[in-house]
C-alpha positions in Angstrom: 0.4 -45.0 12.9 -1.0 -47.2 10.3 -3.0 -48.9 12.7 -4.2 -46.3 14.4 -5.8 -45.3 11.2 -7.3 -48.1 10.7 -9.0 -48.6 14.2 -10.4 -44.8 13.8 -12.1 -45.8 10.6 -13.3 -48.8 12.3 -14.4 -46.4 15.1 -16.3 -44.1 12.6 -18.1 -46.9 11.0 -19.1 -48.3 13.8 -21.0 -45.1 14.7 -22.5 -44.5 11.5 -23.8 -48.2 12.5 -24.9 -47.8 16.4 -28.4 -47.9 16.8 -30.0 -44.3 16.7 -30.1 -44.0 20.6 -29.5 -40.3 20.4 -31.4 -39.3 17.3 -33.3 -36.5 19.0 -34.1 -34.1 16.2 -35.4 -30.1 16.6 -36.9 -28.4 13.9 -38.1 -25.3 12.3 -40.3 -25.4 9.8 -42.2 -22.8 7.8 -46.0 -23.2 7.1 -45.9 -20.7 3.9 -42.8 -22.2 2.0 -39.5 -21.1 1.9 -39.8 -17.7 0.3 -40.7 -14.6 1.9 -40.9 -10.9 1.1 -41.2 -7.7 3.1 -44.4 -6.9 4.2 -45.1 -10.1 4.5 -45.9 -12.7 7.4 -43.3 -15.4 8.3 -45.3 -18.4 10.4 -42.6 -21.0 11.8 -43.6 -24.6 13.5 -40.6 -25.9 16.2 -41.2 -29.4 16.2 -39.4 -31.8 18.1 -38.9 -35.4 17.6 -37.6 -38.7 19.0 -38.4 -39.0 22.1 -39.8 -42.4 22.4 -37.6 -44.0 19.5 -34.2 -45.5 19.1 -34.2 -46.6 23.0 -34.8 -43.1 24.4 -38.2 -43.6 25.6 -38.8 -40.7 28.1 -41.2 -37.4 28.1 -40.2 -33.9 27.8 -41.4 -31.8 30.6 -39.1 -28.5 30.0 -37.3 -27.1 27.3 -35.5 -24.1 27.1 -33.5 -23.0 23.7 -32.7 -19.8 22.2 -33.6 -18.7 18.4 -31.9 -16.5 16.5 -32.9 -14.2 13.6 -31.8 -11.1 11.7 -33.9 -7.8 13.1 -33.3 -5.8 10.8 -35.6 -8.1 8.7 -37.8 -9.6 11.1 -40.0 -8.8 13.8 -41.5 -11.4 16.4 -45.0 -11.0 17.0 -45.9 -12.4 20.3 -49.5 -12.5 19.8 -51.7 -15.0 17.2 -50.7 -16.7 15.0 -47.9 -17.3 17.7 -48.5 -19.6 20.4 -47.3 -22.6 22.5 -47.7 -26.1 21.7 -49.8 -28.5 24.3 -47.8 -31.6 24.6 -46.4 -30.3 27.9 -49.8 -28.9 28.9 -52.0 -26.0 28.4 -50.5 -22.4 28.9 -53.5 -20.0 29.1 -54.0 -19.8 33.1 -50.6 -21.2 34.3 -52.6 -24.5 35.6 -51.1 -27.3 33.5 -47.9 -25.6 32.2 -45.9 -22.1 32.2 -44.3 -21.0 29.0 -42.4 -17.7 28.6 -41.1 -15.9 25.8 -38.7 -13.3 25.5 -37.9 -10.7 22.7 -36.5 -7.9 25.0 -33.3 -8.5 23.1 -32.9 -7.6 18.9 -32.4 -10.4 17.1 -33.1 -13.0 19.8 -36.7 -14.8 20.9 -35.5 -17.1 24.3 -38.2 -19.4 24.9 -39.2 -21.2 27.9 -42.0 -23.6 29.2 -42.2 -25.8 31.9 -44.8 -28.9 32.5 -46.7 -28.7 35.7 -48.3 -32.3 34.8 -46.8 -36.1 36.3 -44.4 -37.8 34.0 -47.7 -40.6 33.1 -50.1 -37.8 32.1 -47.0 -36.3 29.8 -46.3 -39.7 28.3 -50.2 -39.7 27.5 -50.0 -36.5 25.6 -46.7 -36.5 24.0 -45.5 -39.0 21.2 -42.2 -39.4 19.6 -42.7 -36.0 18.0 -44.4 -33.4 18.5 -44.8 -29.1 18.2 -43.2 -27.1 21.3 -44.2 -23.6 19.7 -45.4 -21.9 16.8 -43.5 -18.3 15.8 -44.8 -15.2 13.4 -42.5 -12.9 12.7 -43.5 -9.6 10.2 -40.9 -9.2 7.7 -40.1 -6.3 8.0 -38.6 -3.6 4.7 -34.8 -3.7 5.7 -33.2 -0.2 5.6 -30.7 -1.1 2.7 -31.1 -3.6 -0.4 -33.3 -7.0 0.8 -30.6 -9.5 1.5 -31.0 -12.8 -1.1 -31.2 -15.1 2.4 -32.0 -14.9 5.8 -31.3 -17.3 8.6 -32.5 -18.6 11.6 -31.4 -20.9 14.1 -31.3 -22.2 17.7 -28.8 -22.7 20.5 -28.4 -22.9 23.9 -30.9 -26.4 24.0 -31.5 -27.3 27.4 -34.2 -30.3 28.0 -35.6 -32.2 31.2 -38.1 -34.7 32.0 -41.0 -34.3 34.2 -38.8 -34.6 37.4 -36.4 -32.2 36.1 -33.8 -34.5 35.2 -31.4 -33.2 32.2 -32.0 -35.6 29.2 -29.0 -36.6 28.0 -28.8 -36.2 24.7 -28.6 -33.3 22.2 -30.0 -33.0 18.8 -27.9 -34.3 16.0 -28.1 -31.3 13.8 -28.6 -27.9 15.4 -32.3 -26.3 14.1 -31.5 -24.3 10.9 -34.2 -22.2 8.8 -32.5 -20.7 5.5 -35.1 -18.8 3.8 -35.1 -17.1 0.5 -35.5 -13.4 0.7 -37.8 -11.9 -2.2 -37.6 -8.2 -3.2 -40.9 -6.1 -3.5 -42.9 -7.4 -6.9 -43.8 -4.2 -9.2 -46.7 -3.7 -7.9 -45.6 -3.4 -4.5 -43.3 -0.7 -5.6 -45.9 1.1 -8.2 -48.0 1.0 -4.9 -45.5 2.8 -2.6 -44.4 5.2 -5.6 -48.4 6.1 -6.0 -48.8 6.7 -2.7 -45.8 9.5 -2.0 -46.7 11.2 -5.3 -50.0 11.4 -3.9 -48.5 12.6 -0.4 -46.4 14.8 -2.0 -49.2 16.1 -3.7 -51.6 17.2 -1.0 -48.3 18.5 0.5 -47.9 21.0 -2.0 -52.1 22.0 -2.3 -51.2 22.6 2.0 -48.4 24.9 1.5 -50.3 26.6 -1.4 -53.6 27.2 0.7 -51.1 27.9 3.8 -49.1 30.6 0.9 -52.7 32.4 -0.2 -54.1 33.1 3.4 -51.2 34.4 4.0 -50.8 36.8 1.2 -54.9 37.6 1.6 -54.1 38.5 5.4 -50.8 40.2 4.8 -53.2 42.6 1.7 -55.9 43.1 4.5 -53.3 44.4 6.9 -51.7 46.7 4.2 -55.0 47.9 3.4 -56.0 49.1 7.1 -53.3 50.8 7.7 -53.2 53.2 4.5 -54.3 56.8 5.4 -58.0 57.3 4.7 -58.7 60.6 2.6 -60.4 63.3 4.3 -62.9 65.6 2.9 -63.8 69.1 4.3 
């Protein structure tokens, strides 16, 4: 048993030491810091990163992952500032690459593009990193108390190389965005309180000019129909 032991450890430290073959990292990273607030605009970069280093040495020519989020907080927009990266090609016209996103579902963006370009053009355009996609999401006023945190992260990584061929290798931490949640400053909330006192307001001056009409038209009615005196 004791030996066992031993040749695990050995086992372990020889992988902490094995070159970094499978080093393939995936990221999220947000442009405007790590704090945001509702009302707000959340801009996030999804890099990747290791392709050519540590022995790898191949091109990406299709990715697919799923991303994750909290929609009750966050909304994806799928127009500017989002947009698709151009290492595997341009997007706009379908002639160089084909990219799709899909939000259909709450809480989860699937994204997936597909290189239309030869594996030496690819190699030409990408390096050992480089950005797949860039995702805005409006942050959104949650319908209880703004939660301190908010998460998001990917799953379900699928990569290929220009002939299609699985790449065999998986990140070595799975892409994880933890982002501070700030409540509404004061004068976000003097802003909001201003503005349904001043609703409620011109509510009330409605109902009032809606209460006298009707009161002049109700006296106008009373006042044809009394009997008019006659005089002989």
């Amino acid at each position: 048993m004791k030996k066992l032991c031993i040749a695990a450890m050995l086992w372990l430290a020889c992988l902490s030491w094995a070159p970094l073959a499978q080093a393939l990292q995936m990221s999220l990273v947000p442009r405007g810091g790590y704090q945001i607030a509702p009302g707000g605009l959340l801009v996030v970069d999804l890099n990747i990163a290791g392709l050519q280093s540590g022995g790898l040495n191949t091109e990406l020519g299709v990715f697919h992952l799923d991303l994750y989020y909290d929609p009750t907080l966050l909304s994806f927009l799928p127009g500017a500032p989002s947009g698709w990266g151009t290492a595997l090609g341009q997007t706009a016209g379908g002639a160089e690459a084909l990219a799709f996103a899909d939000a259909s579902t709450p809480g989860l963006l699937r994204l997936d593009e597909v290189s239309l370009l030869d594996g030496l053009t690819l190699g030409q355009l990408q390096g050992d990193g480089f950005r797949l996609a860039t995702l805005a999401f409006h942050v959104m006023m949650p319908p209880g108390p703004a939660p301190a945190n908010t998460i998001l992260f990917a799953d379900d990584i699928l990569l290929a190389d220009a002939g299609g061929n699985l790449i065999p290798v998986v990140p070595d931490q799975i892409p994880i965005l933890i982002l501070q949640v700030d409540a509404p400053g004061t004068l976000a909330l003097l802003g909001l309180g201003m503005a349904a006192l001043a609703r409620q307001r011109r509510s009330k001056a409605h109902y009032a000019r809606i209460a006298a009409a009707t009161r002049q038209h109700n006296s106008s009615d009373t006042a044809a129909a009394a009997p008019q005196p006659t005089y002989g």
